[in-house]
C-alpha positions in Angstrom: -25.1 26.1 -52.1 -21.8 24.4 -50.7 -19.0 26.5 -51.5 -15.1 26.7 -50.3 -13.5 30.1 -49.4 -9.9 30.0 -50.4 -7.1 32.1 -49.8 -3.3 32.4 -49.7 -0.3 34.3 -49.0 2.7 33.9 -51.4 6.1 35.4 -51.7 5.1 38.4 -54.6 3.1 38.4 -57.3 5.4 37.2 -59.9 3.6 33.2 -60.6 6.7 32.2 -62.2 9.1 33.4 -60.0 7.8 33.3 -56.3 6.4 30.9 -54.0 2.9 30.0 -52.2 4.0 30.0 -48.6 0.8 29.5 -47.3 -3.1 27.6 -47.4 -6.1 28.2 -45.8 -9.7 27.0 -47.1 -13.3 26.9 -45.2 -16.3 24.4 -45.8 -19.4 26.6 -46.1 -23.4 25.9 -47.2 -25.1 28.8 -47.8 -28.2 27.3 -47.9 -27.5 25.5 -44.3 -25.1 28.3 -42.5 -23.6 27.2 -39.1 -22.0 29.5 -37.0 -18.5 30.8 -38.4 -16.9 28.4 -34.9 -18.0 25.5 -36.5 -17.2 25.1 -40.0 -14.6 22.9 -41.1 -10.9 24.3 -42.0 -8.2 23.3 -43.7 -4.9 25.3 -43.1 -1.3 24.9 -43.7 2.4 26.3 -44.7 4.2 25.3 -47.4 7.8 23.7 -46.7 10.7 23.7 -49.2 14.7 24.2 -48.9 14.3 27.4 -50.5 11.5 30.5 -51.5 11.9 33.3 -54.4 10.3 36.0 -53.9 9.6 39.9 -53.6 10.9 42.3 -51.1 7.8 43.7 -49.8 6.0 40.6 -49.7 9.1 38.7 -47.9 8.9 41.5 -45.5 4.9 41.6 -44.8 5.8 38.0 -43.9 8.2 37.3 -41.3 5.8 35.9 -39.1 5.0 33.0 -41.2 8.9 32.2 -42.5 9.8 31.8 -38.5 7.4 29.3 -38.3 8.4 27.7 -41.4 11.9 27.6 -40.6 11.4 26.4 -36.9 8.6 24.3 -37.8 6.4 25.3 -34.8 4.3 23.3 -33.5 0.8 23.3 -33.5 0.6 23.5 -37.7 0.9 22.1 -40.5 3.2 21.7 -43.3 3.5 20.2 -46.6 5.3 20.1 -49.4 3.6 21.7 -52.5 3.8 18.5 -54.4 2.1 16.4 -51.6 -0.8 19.9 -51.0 -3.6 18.4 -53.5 -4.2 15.3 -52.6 -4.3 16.1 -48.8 -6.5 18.7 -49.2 -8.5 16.1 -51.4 -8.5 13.6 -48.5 -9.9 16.9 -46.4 -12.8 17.7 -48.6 -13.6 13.8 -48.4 -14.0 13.7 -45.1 -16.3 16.7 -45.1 -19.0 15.2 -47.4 -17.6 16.1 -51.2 -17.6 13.4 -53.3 -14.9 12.2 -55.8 -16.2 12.3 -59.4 -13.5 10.7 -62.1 -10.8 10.4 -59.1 -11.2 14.2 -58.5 -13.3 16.4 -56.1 -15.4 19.0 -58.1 -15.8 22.4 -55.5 -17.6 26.3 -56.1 -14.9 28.6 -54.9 -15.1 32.2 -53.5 -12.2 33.9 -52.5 -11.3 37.9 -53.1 -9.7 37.9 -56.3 -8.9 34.3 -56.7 -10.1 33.5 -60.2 -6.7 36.3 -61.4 -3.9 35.2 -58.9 -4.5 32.4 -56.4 -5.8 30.4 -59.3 -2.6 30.9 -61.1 -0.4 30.3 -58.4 -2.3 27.0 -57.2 -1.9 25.5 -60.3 1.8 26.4 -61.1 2.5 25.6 -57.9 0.9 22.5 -56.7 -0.2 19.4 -57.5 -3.9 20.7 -56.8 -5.5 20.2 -60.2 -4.7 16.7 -60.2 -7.0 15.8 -56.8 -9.4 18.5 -56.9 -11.6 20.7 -59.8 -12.3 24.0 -59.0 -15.7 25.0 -60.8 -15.5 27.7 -63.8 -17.5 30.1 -61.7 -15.5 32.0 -59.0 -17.4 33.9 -56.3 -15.7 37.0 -55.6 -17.3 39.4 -53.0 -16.1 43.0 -54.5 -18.8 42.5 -57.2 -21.3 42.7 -54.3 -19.6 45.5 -52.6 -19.1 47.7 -55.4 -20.8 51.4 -55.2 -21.0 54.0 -57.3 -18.4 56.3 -58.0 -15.6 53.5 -58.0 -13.2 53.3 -60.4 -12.1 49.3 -59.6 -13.5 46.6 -57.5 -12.8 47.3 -54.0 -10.2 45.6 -52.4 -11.0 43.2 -49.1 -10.8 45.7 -46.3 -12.9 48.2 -48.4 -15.4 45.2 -49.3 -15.3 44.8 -45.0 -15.9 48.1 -44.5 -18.4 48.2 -46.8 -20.2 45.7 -45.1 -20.2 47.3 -41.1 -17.1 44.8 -40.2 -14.5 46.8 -38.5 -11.8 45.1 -39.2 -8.1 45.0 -41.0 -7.1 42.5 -43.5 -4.5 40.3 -41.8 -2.4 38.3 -44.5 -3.1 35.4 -42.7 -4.4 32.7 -45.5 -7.4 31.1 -43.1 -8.9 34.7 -41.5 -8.8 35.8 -45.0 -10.8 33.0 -46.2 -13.2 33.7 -43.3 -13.2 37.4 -43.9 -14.9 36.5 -47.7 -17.4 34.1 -45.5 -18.1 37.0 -43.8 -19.0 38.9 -47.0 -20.9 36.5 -48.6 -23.4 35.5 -45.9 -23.6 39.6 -45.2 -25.1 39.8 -48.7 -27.2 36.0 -49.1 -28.2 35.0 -45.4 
């Protein structure tokens, strides 16, 4: 099954009041794996005059707002009115096919379905160029044991699964880092 992992990184978690600052999405077939180097990405920042958002979050981001503000080379920006139909044009050239002017795509991302649903589509002109299918793949599920009291959170769900690693806030390794979970459990 052809999915698309899909994070982002935003400014808090208030949909109405902050900003997505950031993109990152990769192409994966379940049924036809290829090594984690290969498959296509799509990544970018989000440029506007101004952000809103949270202390903490503003803070766990400084990284990304320097190379918003310088525009560093090397990456991409767009404007969240122009994100959807880029990100169309991107699924296009990797095989998806449009159906009534938009691209139909599975999703998985750690705990997209609650907030990087909501922000996408408050936030962007997404939904107009792309459908995102009711069904949301979202690792904790798989890496729930007993005993928990709430679905584990991304660098439990790693843990979980033997990867040694810390969640990095960076949209595109996030993505990767559900990947990761998903073909631990179905490959």
């Amino acid at each position: 099954m052809k999915y698309v992992s899909i994070d982002i990184e935003t400014t808090g978690l208030d949909i109405n009041d902050c900003d997505i600052i950031e993109f990152g999405a990769v192409l994966d077939d379940l049924s036809n794996p290829l090594p984690l180097e290969d498959l296509p990405t799509f990544h970018t920042y989000f440029h506007k005059d101004k952000f809103v958002g949270e202390p903490f979050a503003l803070s766990m981001h400084k990284e990304i707002f320097l190379r918003i503000s310088e525009k560093r080379e090397g990456f991409t920006y767009i404007s969240p009115e122009k994100f959807g139909n880029k990100f169309k044009n991107f699924l296009a050239a990797n095989g998806y096919i449009l159906e009534k002017d938009r691209i139909v795509i599975n999703v998985a991302g750690k705990n997209f379905g609650t907030f990087d649903y909501q922000f996408l589509k408050n936030k962007t002109d997404l939904f107009k160029h792309v459908k995102i299918s009711s069904r949301i793949m979202d690792p904790a599920i798989l890496y729930l044991q007993p005993g928990d009291e709430r679905l584990p959170g991304l660098e439990t769900c790693l843990s979980r699964a033997g990867f040694q690693k810390t969640v990095s806030h960076c949209a595109l390794d996030d993505a990767f880092d559900v990947v990761r979970l998903l073909r631990a459990k179905f490959s």
